[in-house]
C-alpha positions as CSV (number, residue, x, y, z in Angstrom):
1,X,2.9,7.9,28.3
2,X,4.9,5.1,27.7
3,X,5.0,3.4,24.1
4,X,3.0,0.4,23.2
5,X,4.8,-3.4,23.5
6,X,5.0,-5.9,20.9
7,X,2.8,-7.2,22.4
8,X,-0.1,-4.8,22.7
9,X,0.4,-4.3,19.3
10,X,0.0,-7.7,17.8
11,X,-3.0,-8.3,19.9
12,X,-4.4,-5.4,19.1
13,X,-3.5,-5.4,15.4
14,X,-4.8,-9.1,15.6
15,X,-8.3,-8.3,17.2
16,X,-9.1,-5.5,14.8
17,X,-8.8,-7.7,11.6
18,X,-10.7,-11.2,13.0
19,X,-13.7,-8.9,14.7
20,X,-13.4,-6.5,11.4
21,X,-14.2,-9.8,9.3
22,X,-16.6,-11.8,11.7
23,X,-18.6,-8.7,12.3
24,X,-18.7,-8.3,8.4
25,X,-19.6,-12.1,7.7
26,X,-22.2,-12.2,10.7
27,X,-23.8,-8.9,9.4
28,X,-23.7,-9.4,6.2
29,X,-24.2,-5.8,5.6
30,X,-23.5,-3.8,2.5
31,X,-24.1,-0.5,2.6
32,X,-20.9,1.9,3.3
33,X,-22.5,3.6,7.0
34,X,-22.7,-0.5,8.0
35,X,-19.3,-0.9,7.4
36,X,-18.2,2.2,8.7
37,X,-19.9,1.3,12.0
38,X,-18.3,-2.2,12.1
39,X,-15.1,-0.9,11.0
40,X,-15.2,1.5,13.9
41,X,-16.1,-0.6,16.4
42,X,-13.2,-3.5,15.7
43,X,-11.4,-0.4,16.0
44,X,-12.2,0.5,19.9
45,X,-12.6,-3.1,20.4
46,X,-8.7,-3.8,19.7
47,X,-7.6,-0.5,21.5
48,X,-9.5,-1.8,24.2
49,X,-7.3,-5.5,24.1
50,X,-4.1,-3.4,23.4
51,X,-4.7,-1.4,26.9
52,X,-5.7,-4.1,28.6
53,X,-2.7,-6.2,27.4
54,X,0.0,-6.9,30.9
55,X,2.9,-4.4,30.7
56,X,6.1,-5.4,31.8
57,X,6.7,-5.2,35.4
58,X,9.9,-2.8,35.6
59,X,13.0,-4.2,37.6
60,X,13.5,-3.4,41.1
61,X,15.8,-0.6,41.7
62,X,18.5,-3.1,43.7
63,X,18.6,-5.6,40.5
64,X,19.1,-2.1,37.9
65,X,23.0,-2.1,37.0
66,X,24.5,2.0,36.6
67,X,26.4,2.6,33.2
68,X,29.3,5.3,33.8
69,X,28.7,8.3,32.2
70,X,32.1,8.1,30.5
71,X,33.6,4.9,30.0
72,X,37.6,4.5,31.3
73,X,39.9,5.1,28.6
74,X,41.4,1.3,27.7
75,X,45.6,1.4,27.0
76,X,46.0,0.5,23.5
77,X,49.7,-0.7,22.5
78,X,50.5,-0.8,18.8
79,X,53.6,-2.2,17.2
80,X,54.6,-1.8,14.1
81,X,55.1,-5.0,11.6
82,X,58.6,-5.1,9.6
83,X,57.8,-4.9,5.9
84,X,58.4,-9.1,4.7
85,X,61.9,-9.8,4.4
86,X,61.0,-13.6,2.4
87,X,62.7,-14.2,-1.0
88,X,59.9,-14.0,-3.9
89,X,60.1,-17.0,-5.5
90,X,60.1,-17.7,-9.2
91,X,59.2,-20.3,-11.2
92,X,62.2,-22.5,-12.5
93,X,62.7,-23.5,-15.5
94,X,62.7,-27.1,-16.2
């Protein structure tokens, strides 16, 4: 099964909290199996959006580009600084 987009779940996410609270304000119910029931049912209802949400269409196979399984050792060529051969300078005294 593959995992859920961005996508699926901000509109998800997004349709469980605006049909929680127009369900509540519309109802006006206040008793806990109300709000169990509403709560539920924003619940299928955004499962329902996620799923139904457009997945990505996967790339055809020509456009898919392979990655070695082991990348080609690159030449590296070091060389080695001479330690600073410049006069420290001091201040003079004037």
């Amino acid at each position: 099964m593959p995992r859920p987009t961005a996508a699926q779940l901000a509109y998800g996410s997004c349709t469980v909290i605006f049909s929680t609270l127009a369900m509540l304000l519309l109802s006006q119910t206040s008793s806990g199996v109300g709000i169990a029931v509403i709560a539920l049912a924003a619940l299928a209802l955004g499962l329902l959006v996620a799923m139904t949400v457009p997945l990505p269409k996967p790339r055809p196979a020509a456009e898919r580009t392979e990655v070695p399984a082991q990348p080609e050792p690159v030449a590296v060529r070091r060389e080695t600084v001479p330690a600073g051969v410049e006069p420290v300078r001091e201040p003079t005294a004037s």
